[in-house]
N, C-alpha and C positions, 0 to 999 in steps of 0.2 A: 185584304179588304176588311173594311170595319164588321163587328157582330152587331146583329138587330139591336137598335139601343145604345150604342156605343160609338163616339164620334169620334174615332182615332182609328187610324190602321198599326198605332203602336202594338205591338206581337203582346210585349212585357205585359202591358197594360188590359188586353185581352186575354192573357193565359191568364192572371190574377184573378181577372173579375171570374173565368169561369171555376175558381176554386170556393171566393164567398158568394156568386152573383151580381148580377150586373148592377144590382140597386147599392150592393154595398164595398163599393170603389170609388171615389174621388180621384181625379186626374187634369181637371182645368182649372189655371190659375186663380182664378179668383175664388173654386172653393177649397184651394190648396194655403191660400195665404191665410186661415185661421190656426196655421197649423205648424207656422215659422221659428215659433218659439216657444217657447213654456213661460215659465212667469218671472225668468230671466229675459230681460226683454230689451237689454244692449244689443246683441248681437240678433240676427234673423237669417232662415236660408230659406228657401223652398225645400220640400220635399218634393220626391218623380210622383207621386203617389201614396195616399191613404187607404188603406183595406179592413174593413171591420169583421172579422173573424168571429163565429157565434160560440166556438168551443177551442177544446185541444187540439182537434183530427186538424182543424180548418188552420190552426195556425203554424201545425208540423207541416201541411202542404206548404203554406206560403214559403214558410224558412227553407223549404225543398227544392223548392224551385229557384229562390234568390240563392241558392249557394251552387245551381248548378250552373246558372247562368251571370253568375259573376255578378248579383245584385245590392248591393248595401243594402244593408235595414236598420230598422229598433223598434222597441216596445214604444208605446205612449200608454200612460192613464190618462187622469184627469187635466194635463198638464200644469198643475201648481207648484212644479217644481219651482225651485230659487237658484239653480247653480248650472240651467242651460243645459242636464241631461237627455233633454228627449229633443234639443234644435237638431235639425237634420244637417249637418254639415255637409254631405258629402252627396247632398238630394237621394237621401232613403227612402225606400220605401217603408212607410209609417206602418206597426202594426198597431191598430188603435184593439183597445181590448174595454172598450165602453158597453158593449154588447154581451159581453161576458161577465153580469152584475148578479149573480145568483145566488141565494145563501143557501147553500148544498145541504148544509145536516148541522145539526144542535148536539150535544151529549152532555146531560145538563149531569151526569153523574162521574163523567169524566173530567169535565171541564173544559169541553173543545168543541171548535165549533169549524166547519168546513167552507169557505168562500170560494169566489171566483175574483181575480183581479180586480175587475172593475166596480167589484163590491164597496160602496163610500165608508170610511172607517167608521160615522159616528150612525151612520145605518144599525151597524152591528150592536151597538150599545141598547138602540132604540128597539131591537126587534128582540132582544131575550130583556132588558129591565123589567117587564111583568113579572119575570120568572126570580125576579132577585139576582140576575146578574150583568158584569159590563166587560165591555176590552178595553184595557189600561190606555195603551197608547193614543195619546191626544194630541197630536199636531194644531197649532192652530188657525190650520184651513182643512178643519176634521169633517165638516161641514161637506166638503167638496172634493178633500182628497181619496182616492180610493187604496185600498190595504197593497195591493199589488204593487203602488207607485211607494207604497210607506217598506214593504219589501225591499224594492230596491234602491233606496235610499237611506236603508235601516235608519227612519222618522223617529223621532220622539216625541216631546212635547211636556206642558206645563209639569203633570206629575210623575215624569221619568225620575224625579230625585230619588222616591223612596222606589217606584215598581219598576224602575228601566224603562229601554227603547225599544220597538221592535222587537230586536235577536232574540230578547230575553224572552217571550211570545212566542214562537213559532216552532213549533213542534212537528211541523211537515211540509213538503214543497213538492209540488207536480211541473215538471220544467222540461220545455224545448230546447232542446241542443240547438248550436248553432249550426249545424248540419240537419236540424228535423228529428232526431232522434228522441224519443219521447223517455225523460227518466225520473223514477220517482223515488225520494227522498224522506224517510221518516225516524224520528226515534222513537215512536210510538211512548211518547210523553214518559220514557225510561232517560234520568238526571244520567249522564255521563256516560252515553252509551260507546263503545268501542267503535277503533277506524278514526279516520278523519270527521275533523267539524264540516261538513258540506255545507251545511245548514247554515254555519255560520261564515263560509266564504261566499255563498252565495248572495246571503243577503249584507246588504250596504254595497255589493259590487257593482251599483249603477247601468243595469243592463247591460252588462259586458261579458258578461260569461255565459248566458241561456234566460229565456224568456217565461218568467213564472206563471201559471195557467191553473194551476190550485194551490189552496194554502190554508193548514190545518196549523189554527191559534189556541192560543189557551184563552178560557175565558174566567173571571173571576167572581166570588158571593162579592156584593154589596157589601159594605164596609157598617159595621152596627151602630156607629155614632160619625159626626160630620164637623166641624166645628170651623171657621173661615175667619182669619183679622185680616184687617186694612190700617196701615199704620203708613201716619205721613211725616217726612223728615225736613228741615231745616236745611240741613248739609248732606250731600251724598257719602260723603265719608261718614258718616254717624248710622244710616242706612245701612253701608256696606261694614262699617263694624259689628249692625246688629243680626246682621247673615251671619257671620264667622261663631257670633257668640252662640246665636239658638243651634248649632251643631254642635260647637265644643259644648254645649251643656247635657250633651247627650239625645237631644229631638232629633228624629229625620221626619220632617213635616213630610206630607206627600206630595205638596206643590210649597215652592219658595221662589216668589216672583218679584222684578224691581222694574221699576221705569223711574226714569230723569224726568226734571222738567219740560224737555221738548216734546221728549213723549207723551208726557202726563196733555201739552198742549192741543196733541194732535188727535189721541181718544176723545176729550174732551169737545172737538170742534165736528168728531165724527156722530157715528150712527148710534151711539150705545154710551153718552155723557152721564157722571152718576154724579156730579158736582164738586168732582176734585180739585180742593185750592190749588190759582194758576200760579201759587208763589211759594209754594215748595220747590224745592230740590228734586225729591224721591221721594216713592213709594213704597211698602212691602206689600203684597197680597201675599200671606201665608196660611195653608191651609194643612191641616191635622185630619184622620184618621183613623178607625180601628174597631177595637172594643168600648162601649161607653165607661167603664171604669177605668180612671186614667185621663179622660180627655180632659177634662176640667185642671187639674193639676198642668197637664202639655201648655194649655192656653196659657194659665195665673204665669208660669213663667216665661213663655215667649210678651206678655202683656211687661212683667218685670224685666227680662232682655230692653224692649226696647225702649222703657222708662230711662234706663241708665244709659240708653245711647241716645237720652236728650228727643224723643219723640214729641213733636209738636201734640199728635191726636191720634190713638189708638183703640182702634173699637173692634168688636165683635157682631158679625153679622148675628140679625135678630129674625131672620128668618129666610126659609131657602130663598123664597124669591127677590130677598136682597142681595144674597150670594149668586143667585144669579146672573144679576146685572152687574153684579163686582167682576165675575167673569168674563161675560157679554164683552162689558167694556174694556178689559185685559185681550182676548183673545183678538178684537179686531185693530188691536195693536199697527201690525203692517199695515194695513191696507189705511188706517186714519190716516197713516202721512199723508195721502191725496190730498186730504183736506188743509196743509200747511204747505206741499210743497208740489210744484209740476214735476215730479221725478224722482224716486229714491233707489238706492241700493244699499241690497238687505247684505251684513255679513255676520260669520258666523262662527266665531275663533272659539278657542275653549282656554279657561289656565285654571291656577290653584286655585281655590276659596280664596287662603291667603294674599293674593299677589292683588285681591277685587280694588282696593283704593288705587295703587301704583297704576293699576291699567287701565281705568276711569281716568286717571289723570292726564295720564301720556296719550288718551284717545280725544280729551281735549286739547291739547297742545297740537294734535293733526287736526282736528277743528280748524283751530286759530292760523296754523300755517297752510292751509287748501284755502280758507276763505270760506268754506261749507259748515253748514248745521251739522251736525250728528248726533242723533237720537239713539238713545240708549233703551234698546227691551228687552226683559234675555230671565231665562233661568237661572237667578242668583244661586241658588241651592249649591247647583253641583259645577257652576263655573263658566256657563256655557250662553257666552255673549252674543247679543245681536247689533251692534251696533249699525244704524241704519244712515247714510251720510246721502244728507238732501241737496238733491242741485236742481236746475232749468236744463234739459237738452237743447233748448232752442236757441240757447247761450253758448257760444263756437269754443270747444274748448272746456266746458264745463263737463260733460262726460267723461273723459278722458282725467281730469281733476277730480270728477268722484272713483273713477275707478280707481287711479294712484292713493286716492286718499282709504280706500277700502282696503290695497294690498296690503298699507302699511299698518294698518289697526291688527291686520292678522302679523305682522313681522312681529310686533309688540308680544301676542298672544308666545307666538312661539317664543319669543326671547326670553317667558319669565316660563318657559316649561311646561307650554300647553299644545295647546296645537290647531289648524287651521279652520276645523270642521265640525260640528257635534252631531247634527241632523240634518241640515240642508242639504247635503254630498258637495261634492269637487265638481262634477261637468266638466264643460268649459271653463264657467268661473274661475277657480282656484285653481287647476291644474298645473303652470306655471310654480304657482305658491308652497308646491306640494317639496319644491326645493327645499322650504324650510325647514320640513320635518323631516326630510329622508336625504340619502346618499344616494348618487348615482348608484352603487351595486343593490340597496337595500329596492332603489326604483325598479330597477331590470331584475328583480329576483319577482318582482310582481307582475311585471310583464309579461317573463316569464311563464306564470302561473294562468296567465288568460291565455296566451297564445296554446298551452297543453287543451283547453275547453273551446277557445276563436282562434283555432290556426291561418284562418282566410281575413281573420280581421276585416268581416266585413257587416258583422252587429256590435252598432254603437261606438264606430269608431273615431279616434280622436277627443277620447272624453276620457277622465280621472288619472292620465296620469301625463308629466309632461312633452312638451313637443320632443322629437331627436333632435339631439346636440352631442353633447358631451357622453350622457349615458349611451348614445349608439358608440361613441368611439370607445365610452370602457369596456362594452360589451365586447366588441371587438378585439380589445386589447386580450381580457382574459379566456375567449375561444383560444388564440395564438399561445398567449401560458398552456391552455390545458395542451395543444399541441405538443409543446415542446418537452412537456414533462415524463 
């Protein structure tokens, strides 16, 4: 029989609600269908249910209960994911950790600051910049993503070139096993501490190994001088030569950004326009940091780099809030495609510096042969492409044609010795693709490795790595070796 409040005789459904309360449980379709998908939005499942858990205790009961009763689950943040990590395939129960948004503690003498998952990243910037300090990592949908979903996705963003992603950040993790078991992880911000990297298998493992519930970042001083160019190209090769050259000359700007013309079309037509000619090629948004002695000489030669790579117009921001809107209109990057196309899919391959023309080229030539736009955004610095390929879903077949056209941009990536993913993660998405990089033994040695922390394989499953095929039969193959040995 149902509990007061409660319009289901489902068991499941009522042991849950009496671990958060009955207000915070979702269980009927329609308020289940916000919940189908993350910001991969190909594919969609239902979840059995959403549970909004207010701490640790509450989320180690849930996972307690779905492991004894044989229940799938996963984490959710914000759901902005791009790679279909938090879709419920298999109708999980959702742990939503929205409720869990609290910024625990400050150590402004340490350099750490203590959150809770649902903590939004660019929160954290905003509640110590009084004090003179920021967290590096900038996704950008920083806006809305929270640190816990940037956790396990190990996120990056514009200026990971010079400070890194993530990993390089996190100094501590309070996590639920996928049995309930509550364990906590630190290096007490000591550089190469002894034992396994936990720390670093945990994060980027996409919710597959335990569900993170605190998380001790570093935080960093403001930077003493700031300095921002905007330089627009003729030819993207001339662009993509003056990336290669402002490295080889010795600069590691702290952001070094590119868009194409489609792209340039699509900011442009969005929420954040700052008047960028519709008849360039590319862009660079490159921006410098540090000590003010020195910044002035960094700029005169990234201004000189990209005189000699034939730069149309190269300026220097004249004031923050010009740089601001240079960003503005950078960061809403993905989401401007709305405004050029009914449909995009975002991907997110890595390769050399070197290989940046060869792979701009060969990603139009998948262009021309899908029949699809593809939009170029991406972290020029350190290699790490977005190419964004536009299509209509309402066009039978056109999905399907951007997905094909999406695998192959990352084939591309891996063939010049890069690899499938920088920040977005695998999921869904790419999981298949993960062929590219890995051997069946190198797959099942990762496998492996979850099934020792998810031997129930029943948090997050079916996500990062590929479907059984082949790797079930090596697996197989070499248990019978170790037999016979």
């Amino acid at each position: 029989m149902a509990r007061k409040g409660l319009q289901t005789t489902d068991k499941d459904i009522i042991n849950l609600a009496k671990i958060v309360g009955e207000k915070w449980i979702l269980y009927k379709r329609p308020d289940l269908l916000a919940y189908d998908c993350d910001g991969f939005t190909i594919h969609k499942h239902l979840p059995r249910a959403v549970v909004f858990p207010d701490n640790t205790e509450e989320v180690a009961e849930i996972v307690k209960y779905c492991d004894a009763h044989g229940l799938p689950f996963l984490a959710r943040g914000a759901g902005t994911g791009l790679s279909g990590g938090a879709i419920p395939l298999n109708g999980e129960v959702i742990i939503s950790l929205v409720k869990m948004k609290r910024l625990l503690s400050v150590d402004l003498e340490n350099r750490r600051a203590v959150v809770e998952p649902g903590f939004v990243n660019l929160k954290l910037t905003n509640s110590i910049a009084h004090k003179g300090y920021y967290y590096a990592p900038d996704p950008s949908s920083q806006y809305a993503c929270t640190i816990g979903g940037n956790v396990a996705e190990n996120a990056g963003g514009a200026h990971c070139l010079k400070y890194g992603v993530t990993t390089n950040h996190i100094l501590g993790l309070e996590v639920v096993m996928p049995n309930g078991e509550i364990l906590e992880i630190s290096t007490n911000g000591v550089p190469d501490a002894p034992g396994y990297d936990l720390l670093g298998l945990l994060t980027g493992s996409e919710g597959t190994l335990g569900i993170v519930t605190k998380i001790t970042v570093r935080i960093l001083k403001n930077p003493e001088a700031k300095q921002t160019v905007l330089a627009y190209f003729d030819k993207v090769s001339d662009g993509s030569q003056a990336v290669s050259d402002i490295i080889s000359a010795g600069i590691v700007p702290a952001a070094l950004e590119m868009m194409d013309k489609t792209a340039i079309e699509g900011v442009e037509a969005a929420a954040f326009p700052v008047g960028h000619p519709r008849d360039i090629e590319a862009l660079l948004l490159i921006e410098v940091d540090g000590i003010s002695a020195g910044i002035d000489e960094q700029i005169n030669e990234i201004l000189e780099v990209c005189r000699k790579q034939n730069v149309r117009e190269v300026k220097v921001a004249q004031s923050e809030e010009e740089r601001g809107r240079w960003w503005a209109n950078r960061k809403t990057g993905f989401g401007a495609m709305g405004a050029i196309s009914p449909d995009y899919l975002v991907q997110d391959g890595v390769i050399p510096r070197s290989k940046l023309p060869e792979v701009l080229a060969r990603i139009n030539k998948i262009s021309e042969e899908y029949g699809l736009r593809i939009s170029n955004i991406f972290h020029a610095g350190d290699g790490n492409l977005h190419p964004l390929v536009l299509f209509d879903a309402r066009v039978p077949g056109e999905t399907e044609k951007a997905l094909k056209a999406g695998s192959a941009c990352l084939q591309v990536c891996a063939d010049v010795g890069g690899t499938i993913t920088g920040e977005h993660g695998v999921g869904i998405e790419k999981k298949e693709e993960m062929r590219y990089v890995f051997s069946d033994q190198e797959i099942i040695a990762q496998t492996d490795i979850r099934e020792v922390f998810n031997p129930k394989n029943l948090l997050n499953s079916g996500k990062l790595f590929p479907s059984p095929g082949r790797c079930a039969e090596v697996k197989k193959e070499l248990k019978e070796a170790v037999k016979t040995v």
